[in-house]
C-alpha positions in Angstrom: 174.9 123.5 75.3 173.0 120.6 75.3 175.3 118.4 74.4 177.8 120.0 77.2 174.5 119.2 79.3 174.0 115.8 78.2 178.2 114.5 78.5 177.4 115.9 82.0 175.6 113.4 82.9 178.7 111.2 82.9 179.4 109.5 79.7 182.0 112.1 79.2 183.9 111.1 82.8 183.3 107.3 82.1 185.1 107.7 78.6 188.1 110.2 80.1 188.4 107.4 83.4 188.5 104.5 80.7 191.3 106.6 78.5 193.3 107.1 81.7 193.2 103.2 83.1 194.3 102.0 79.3 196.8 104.9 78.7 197.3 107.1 81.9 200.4 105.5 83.2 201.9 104.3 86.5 199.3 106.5 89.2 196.6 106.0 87.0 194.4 103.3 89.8 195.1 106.0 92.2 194.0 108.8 89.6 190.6 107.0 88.6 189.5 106.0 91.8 190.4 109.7 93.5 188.2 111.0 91.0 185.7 108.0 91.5 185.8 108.6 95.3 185.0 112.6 94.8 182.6 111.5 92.1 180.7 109.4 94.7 180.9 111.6 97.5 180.3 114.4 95.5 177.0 113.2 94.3 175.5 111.8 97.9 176.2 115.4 98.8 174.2 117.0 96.6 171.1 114.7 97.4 171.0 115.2 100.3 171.6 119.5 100.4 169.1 119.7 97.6 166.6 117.5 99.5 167.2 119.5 103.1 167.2 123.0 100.7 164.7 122.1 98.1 165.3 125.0 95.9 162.7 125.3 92.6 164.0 124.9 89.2 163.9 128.3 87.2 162.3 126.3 84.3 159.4 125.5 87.2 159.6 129.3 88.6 159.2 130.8 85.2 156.6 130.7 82.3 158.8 131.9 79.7 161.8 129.7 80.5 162.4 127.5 77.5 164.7 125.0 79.1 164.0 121.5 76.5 165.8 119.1 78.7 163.9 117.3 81.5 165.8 118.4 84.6 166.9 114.8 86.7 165.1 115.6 89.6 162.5 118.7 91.1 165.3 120.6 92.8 168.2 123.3 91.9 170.8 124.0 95.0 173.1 122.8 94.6 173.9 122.2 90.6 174.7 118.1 91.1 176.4 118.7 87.3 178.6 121.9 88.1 179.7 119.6 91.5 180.2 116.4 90.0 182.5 117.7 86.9 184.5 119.7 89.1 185.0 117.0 91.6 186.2 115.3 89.1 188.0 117.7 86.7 190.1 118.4 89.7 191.7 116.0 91.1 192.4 114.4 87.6 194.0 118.1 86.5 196.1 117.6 89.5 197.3 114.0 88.7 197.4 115.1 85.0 198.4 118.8 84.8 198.8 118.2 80.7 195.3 117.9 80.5 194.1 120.4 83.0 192.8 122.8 80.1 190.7 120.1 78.4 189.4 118.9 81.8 188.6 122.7 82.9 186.8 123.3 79.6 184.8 120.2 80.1 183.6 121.2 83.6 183.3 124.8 82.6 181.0 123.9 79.6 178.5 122.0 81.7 178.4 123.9 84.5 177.5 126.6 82.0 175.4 124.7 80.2 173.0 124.2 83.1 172.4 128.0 83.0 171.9 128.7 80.1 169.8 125.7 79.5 167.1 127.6 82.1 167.9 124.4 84.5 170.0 126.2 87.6 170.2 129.3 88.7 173.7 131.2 88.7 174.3 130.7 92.3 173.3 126.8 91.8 176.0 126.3 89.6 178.9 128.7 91.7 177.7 126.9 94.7 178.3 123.5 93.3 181.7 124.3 91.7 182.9 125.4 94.3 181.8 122.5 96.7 182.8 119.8 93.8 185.9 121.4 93.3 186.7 121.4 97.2 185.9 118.0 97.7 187.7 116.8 94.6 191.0 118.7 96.1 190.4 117.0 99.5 190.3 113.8 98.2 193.6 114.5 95.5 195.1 115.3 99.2 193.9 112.0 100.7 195.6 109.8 97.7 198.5 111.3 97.5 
């Protein structure tokens, strides 16, 4: 889980976006810079709900937690992980349906990881799936 944590922080979409500009065929501009776009939009969203919300960390709520990462910032809601893999996962699963069950996995794994790594709460991560994965789909509409 760490290391699902850790790729989260986007090394792992660097390396996929790379792959898909060298080998992802004739929409792969349009593919890399949806998911760039989402990516971008995805994370000043975040900032600024978790700012305005400014939700506590479990690992800073609880004495027992045992969370071993430092989390990137003081606040939870929304997971800025869970949102930026699915606003990314998505619109590439969309240009690239062949790899929509590695992509999924990906997103899945560090959204998940954030949990269970004592780093969001449950409803961090749902709420920033499902807002990553919205604004990944409205920006797949947008370019195609």
């Amino acid at each position: 889980m760490v290391l699902a944590s850790r790729v989260g922080d986007g090394w792992l979409w660097y390396a996929i976006g790379l792959a898909l500009l060298l080998f992802g065929g004739p929409s792969r501009f349009v593919a890399v810079g949806c998911a760039t776009a989402s990516a971008a939009l995805s994370v000043g969203v975040f900032l600024k709900i978790k700012r305005a919300i400014g939700r506590k960390r479990p690992c800073s709520m609880q004495r027992n937690c045992w969370a071993t990462l430092l989390p990137p910032d003081q606040f939870s809601f929304p997971s800025g992980h869970s949102m930026t893999a699915f606003s990314v996962a998505v619109p590439l699963c969309l240009f690239y349906p062949g790899l929509e069950a590695g992509l999924l996995f990906c997103a899945v794994s560090i959204a998940l990881s954030r949990i269970l790594l004592g780093l969001h709460f449950l409803t961090d991560v749902l709420a920033g799936t499902a807002l990553g994965g919205l604004i990944g789909y409205a920006f797949y509409c947008l370019f195609q």
